[in-house]
Structures are given as structure tokens and as C-alpha cells.
C-alpha positions as protocol buffer text, in pm:
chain_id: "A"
residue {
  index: 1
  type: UNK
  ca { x: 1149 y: -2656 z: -379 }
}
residue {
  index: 2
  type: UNK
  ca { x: 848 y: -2411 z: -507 }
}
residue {
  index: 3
  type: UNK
  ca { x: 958 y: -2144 z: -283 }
}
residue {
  index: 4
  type: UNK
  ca { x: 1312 y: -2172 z: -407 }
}
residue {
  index: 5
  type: UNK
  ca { x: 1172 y: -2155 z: -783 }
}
residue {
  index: 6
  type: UNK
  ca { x: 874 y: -1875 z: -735 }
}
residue {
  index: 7
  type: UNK
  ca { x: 1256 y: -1652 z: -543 }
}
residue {
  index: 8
  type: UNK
  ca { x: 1422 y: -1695 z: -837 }
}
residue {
  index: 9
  type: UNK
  ca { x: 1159 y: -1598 z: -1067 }
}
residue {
  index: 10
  type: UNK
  ca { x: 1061 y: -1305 z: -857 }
}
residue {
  index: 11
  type: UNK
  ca { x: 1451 y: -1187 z: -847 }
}
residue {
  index: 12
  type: UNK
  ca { x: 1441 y: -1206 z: -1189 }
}
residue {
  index: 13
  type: UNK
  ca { x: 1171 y: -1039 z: -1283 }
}
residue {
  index: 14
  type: UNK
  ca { x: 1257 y: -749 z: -1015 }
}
residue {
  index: 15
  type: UNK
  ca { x: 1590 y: -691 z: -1110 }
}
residue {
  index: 16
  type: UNK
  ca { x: 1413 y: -659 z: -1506 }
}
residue {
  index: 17
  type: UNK
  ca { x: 1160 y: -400 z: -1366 }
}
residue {
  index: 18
  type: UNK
  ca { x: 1467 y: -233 z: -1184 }
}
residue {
  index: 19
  type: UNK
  ca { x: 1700 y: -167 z: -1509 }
}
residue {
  index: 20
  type: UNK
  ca { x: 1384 y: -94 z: -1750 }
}
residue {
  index: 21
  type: UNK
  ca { x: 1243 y: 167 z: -1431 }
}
residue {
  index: 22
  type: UNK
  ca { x: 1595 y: 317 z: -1408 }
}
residue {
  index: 23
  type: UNK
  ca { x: 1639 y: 338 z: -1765 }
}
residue {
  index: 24
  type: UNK
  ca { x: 1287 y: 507 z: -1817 }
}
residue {
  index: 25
  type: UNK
  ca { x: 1371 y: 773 z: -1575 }
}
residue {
  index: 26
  type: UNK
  ca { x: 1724 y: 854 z: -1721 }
}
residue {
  index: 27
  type: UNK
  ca { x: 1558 y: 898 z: -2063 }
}
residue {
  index: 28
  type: UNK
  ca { x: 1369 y: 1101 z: -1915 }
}
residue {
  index: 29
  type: UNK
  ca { x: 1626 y: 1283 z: -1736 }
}
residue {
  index: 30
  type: UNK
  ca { x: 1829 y: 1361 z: -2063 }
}
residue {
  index: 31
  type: UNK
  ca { x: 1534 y: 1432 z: -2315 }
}
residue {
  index: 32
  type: UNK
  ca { x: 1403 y: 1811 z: -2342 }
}
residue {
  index: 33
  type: UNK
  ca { x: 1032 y: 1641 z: -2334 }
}
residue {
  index: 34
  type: UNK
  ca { x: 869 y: 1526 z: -2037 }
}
residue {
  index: 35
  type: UNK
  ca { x: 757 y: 1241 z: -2059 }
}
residue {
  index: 36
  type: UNK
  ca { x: 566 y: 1151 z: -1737 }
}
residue {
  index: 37
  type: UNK
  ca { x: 244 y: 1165 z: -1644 }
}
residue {
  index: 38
  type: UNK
  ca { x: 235 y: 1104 z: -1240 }
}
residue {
  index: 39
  type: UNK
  ca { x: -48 y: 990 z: -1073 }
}
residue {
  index: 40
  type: UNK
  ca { x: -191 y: 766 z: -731 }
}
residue {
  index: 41
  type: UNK
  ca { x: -366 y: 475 z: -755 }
}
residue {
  index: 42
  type: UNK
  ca { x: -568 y: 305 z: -509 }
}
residue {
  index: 43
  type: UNK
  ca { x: -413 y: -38 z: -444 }
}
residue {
  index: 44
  type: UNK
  ca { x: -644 y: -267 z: -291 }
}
residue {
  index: 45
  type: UNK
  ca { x: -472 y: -496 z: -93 }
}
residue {
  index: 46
  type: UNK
  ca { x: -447 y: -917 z: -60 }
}
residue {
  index: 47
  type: UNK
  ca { x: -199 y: -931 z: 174 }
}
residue {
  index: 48
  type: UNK
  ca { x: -299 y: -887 z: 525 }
}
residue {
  index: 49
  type: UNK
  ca { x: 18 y: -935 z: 760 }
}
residue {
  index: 50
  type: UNK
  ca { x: 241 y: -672 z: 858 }
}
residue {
  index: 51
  type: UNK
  ca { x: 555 y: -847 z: 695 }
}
residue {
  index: 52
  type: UNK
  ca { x: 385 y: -951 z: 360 }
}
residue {
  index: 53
  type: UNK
  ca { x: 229 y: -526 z: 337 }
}
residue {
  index: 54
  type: UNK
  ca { x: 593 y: -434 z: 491 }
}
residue {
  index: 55
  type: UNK
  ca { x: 798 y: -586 z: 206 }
}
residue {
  index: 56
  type: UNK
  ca { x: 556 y: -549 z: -77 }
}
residue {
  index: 57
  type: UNK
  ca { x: 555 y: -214 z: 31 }
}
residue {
  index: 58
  type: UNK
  ca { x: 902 y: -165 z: -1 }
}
residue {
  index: 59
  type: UNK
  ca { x: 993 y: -352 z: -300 }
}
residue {
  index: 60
  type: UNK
  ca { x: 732 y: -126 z: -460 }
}
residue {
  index: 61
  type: UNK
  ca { x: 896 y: 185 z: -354 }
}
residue {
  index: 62
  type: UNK
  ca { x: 1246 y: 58 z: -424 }
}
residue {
  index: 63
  type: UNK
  ca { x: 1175 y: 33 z: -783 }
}
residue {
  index: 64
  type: UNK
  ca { x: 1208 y: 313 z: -965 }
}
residue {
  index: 65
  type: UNK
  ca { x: 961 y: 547 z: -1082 }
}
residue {
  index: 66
  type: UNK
  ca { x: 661 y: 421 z: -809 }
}
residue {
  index: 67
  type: UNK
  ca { x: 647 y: 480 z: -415 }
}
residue {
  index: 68
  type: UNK
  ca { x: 401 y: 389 z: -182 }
}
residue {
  index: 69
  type: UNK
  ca { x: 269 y: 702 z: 6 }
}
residue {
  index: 70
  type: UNK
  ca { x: 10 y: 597 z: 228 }
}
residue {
  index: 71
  type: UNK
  ca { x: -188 y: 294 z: 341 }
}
residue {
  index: 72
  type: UNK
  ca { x: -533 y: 306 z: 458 }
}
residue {
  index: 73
  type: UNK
  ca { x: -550 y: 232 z: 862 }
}
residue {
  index: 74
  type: UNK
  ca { x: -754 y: -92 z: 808 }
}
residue {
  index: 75
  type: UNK
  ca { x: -462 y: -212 z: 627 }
}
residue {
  index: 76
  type: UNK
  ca { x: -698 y: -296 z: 275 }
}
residue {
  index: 77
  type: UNK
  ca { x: -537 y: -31 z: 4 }
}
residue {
  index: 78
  type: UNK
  ca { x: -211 y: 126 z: -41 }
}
residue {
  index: 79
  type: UNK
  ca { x: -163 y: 444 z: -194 }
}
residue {
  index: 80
  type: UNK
  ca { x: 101 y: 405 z: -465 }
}
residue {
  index: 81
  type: UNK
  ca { x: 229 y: 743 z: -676 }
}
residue {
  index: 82
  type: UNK
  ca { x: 355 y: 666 z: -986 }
}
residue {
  index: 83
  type: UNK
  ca { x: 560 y: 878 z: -1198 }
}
residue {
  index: 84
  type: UNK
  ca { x: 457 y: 723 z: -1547 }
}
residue {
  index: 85
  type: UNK
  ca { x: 108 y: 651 z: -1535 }
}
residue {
  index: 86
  type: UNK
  ca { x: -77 y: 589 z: -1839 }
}
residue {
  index: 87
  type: UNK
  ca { x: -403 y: 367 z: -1704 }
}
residue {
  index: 88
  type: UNK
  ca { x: -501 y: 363 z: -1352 }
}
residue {
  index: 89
  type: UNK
  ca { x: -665 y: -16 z: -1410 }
}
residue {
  index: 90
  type: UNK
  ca { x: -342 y: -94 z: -1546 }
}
residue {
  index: 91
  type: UNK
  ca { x: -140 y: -12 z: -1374 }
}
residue {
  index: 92
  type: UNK
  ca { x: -300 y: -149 z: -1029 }
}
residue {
  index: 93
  type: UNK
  ca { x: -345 y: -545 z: -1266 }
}
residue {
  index: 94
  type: UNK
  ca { x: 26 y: -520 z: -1257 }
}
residue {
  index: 95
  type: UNK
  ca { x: 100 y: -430 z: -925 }
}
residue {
  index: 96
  type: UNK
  ca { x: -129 y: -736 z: -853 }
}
residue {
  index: 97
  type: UNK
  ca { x: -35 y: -1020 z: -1078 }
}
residue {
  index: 98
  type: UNK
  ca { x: 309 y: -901 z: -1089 }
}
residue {
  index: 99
  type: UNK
  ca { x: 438 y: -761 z: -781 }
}
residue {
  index: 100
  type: UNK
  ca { x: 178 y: -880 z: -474 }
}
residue {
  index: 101
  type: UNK
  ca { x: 105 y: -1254 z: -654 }
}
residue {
  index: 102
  type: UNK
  ca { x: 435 y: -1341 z: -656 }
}
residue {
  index: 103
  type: UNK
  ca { x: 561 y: -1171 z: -343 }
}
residue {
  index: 104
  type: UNK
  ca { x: 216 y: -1381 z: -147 }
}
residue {
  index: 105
  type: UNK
  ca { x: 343 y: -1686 z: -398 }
}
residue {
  index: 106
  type: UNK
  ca { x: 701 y: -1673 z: -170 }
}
residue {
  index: 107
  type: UNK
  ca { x: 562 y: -1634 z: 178 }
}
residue {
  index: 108
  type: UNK
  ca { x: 271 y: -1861 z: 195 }
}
């Protein structure tokens, strides 16, 4: 029953990051300013199985704005470029209480 409940909450909160991701790159799109400020972050990595690095991997790059463009060979960081990136600590607190927490949350 906690799987069931941690998908739901993670398909809700990815479908929010999708829309507000899109929606920050159209703005951006149709404004004369730019407004991004890309980056890569060093991701250091909890996951440690090919499937749970595999998907987190791609749900990162699927949503908008942030790809993953490299991953160290002992499988312990990604390399995630981000196209707004205001703080590097930041950023890399979300990826990990947002995106990898609840991704490890569904598969353990």
C-alpha cells in the first residue's frame, strides 16, 4: 500500500515540475531577456543499481530545462546541466530530496 501512495505522490509532483519546467522555458522563449543561467552540477549519487541510476536518470532529463550528461564510471555522481541554475547546493538538495528520495522511496 506505501508503494502505491509514495507512485502517486511522485506522479504528482512530476507532472507539477513538468508544467512549471515547460512553462519556465516558454517564458523564456517569448521574452526579449534571457533569463537563464546554465550550469552542471555534480550529483552525488544514493542509488547504486543500474535500474534505480537508469530511471532517475531519465526522469531527470525528461523534465524540462535539466539533462543528465554524464555519470562518473564508478557509478557515484551524475553530471546534470541545468538550464536555470541559480545555486549549485540548491539545486543538487532538490534533485536529492525531491527527485532521487522519492524515486529510492518507490523501488525499495
Amino acid at each position: 500500500m506505501k508503494r502505491i501512495y509514495y507512485l502517486l505522490d511522485f506522479l504528482v509532483f512530476y507532472i507539477w515540475d513538468l508544467i512549471l519546467g515547460a512553462l519556465k522555458i516558454a517564458l523564456d522563449v517569448i521574452t526579449r531577456k534571457n533569463m537563464s543561467s546554465p550550469g552542471i552540477i555534480k550529483f552525488p549519487l544514493e542509488a547504486n543499481k543500474d535500474f534505480e541510476i537508469a530511471l532517475l536518470s531519465n526522469l531527470i532529463t525528461f523534465s524540462p530545462g535539466s539533462m543528465v550528461i554524464d555519470i562518473e564510471p564508478d557509478r557515484s555522481y551524475l553530471y546534470i546541466h541545468i538550464m536555470f541554475l541559480e545555486d549549485k547546493e540548491e539545486a543538487k538538495k532538490v534533485f536529492k530530496e525531491e527527485f532521487e528520495a522519492r524515486v529510492l522511496r518507490i523501488l525499495r
